[in-house]
N, C-alpha and C positions, 0 to 999 in steps of 0.2 A: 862657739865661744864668741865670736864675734856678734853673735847676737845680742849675748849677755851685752856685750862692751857698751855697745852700740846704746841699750838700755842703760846702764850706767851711767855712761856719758849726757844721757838727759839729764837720770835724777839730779847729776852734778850738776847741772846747766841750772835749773829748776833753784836748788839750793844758791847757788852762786850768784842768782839773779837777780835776790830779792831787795841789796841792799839799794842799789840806783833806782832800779823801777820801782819800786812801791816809793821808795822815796819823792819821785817824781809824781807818781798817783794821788800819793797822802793830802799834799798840800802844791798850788800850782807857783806858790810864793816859796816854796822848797824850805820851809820853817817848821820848828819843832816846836811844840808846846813850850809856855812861857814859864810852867810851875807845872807840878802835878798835882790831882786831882784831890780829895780830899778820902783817903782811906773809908772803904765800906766793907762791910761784915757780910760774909755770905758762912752757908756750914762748914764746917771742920773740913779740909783735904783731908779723905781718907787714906791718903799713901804720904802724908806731913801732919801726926799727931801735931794739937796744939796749934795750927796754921791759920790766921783767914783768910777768905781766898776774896778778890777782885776780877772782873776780865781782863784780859792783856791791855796793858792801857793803850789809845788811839795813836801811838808813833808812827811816823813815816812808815815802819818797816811792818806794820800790820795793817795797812791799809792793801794789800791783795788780798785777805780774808774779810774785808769790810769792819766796820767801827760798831764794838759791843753796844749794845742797848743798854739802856741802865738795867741793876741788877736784879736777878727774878725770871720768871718764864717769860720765855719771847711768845708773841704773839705768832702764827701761821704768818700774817703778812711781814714780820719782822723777820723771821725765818726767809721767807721769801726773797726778801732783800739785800738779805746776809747772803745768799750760795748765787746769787743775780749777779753782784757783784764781783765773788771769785771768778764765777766761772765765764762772765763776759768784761769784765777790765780789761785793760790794756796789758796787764803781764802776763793774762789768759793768752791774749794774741801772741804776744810775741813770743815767747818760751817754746810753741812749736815750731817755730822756724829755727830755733838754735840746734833742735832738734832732728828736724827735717835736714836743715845743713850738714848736722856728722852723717847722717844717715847715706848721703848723697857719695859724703868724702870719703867713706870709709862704710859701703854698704856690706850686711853680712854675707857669709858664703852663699854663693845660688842664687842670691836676691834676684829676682829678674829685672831683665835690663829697660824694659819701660817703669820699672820703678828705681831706676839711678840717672838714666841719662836724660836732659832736658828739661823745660819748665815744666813738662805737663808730669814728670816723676815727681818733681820738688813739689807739685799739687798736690799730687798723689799721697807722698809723705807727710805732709803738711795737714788733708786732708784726717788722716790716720791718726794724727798724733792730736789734733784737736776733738774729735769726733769720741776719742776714749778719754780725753780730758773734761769733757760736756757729759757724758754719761759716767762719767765717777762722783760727779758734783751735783749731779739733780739725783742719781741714784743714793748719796748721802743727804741731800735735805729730805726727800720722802720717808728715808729710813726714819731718823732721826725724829721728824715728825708725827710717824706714828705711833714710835715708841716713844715719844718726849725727852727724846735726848737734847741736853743741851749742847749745840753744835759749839758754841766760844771754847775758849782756851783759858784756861786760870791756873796762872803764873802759881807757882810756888814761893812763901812766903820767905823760904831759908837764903841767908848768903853766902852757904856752902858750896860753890863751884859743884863737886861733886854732885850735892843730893839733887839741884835744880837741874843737873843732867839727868841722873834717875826719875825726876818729876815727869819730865820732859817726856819722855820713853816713855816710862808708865804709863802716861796720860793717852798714848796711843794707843793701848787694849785696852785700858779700862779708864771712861772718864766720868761725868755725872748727867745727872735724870734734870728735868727740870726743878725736882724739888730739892734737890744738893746730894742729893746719896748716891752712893758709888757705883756706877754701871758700867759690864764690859760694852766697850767703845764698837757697838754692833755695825752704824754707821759708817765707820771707818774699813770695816772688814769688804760690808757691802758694797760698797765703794769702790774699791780696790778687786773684787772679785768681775764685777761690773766694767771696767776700767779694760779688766786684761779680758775677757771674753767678748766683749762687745766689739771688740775689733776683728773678730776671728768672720763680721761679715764682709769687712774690706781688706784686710790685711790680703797678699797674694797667696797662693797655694804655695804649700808645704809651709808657711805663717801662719795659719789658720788652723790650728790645731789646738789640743787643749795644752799641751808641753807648753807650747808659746805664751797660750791666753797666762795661764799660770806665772809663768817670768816675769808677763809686762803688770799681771796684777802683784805678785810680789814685789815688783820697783815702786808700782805707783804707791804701796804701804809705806813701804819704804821713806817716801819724798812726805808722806804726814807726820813720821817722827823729826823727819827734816824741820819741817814746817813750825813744829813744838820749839824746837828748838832757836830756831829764830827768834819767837816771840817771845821765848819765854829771858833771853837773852838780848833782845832787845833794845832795851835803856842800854846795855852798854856800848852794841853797834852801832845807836844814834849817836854817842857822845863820839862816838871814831870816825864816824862818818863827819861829824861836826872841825874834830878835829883836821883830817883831811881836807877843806874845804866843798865838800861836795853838796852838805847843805848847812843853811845856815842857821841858827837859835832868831827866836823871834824873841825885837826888844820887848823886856818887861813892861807891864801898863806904869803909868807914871802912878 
């Protein structure tokens, strides 16, 4: 059970992260867009009859996934750019160490004890938890590119509190192709399969198993609904965060 925890406890880290750091990533002047964009048309959301959809617009708090392309298939090296950025930005880095830290505080049963005591454990962890966050995120741009999955995110059009939660969710089994039509979200699976097996070369004995690979790749799914959910919620975390003083609106042009 503690292992579970232990995993939890990231995805929560992971979630809980996004609004200072990307914020800090987005923009180095900590400013939010002056206006929004000017509405574009892409095909119907097939889980929001009637919808058009946009990518997540570029806020602070979507800037750990990187800034949409304009609308349409991405290009391979646009692709390229887009999973460069998740998976080596700065909230890349740091998120394992909040990681590695519970890990240290409150390691699972058995854990062995050059994997809790000293720097070279906190390496060790740290090591672990970066190396299956790098192999989730290029294990999803490859996916996706073969299959021409479009990797962005598109918000849901409704102001239903609710439905934009079931968007949200949705969109993480099943999102779109390049050419707008509805596909299960293969990337995201792959990913996440990828994520939790891939560790089972370093993780310590009796971690390296499939029971574990399984756990950590069910969290790391887990932390893409998360991730939906951010974005797709977004515009209103910036206004809170604006509120708060934590970052600031940038003045309108004259």
């Amino acid at each position: 059970m503690r292992a579970v925890s232990r995993r939890i406890a990231l995805a929560a880290t992971l979630l809980a992260g996004f609004s200072p750091l990307s914020s800090a990533s987005a923009q180095s002047s900590h400013t939010l867009p002056s206006a929004p964009q000017p509405a574009q048309t892409q095909p119907s959301n097939p889980n929001d009859p009637g919808a058009t959809l946009a990518p997540a617009p570029a806020t602070p708090l979507m800037a750990v996934s990187g800034k949409p392309a304009a609308i349409g298939p991405m290009t391979l090296r646009e692709r390229f750019n887009f999973e460069v950025h998740a998976a080596f930005g700065p909230f890349a880095f740091i998120v394992p160490v909040l990681g590695s830290g519970y890990t240290m505080i409150r390691p699972p049963a058995n854990y062995p004890h050059d994997w809790t005591d000293g720097p070279a454990a906190f390496a060790r962890n740290y090591g672990a938890e970066f190396g299956s966050h790098t192999a989730g995120r290029f294990t999803q741009f490859a996916t996706a590119a073969i299959l021409h999955e479009d990797p962005r995110y598109y918000p849901s059009s409704s102001s239903h509190f609710g439905r934009r939660v079931v968007h949200a969710l949705y969109f993480t089994v099943f999102d779109q192709s390049d050419r707008g039509t509805r596909m299960v979200a293969v990337s995201n699976i792959a990913a996440a399969g990828a994520s939790g097996f891939i560790g089972n070369l370093w993780e310590p004995a009796g971690f390296n198993d499939t029971p574990h690979a399984l756990e950590r790749g069910s969290i790391q799914f887990a932390t893409y609904a998360g991730h939906n959910l951010l974005l797709e919620f977004s515009p209103e975390l910036s206004k809170g965060l604006v509120k708060l003083h934590l970052i600031h609106p940038k003045p309108s042009n004259p």
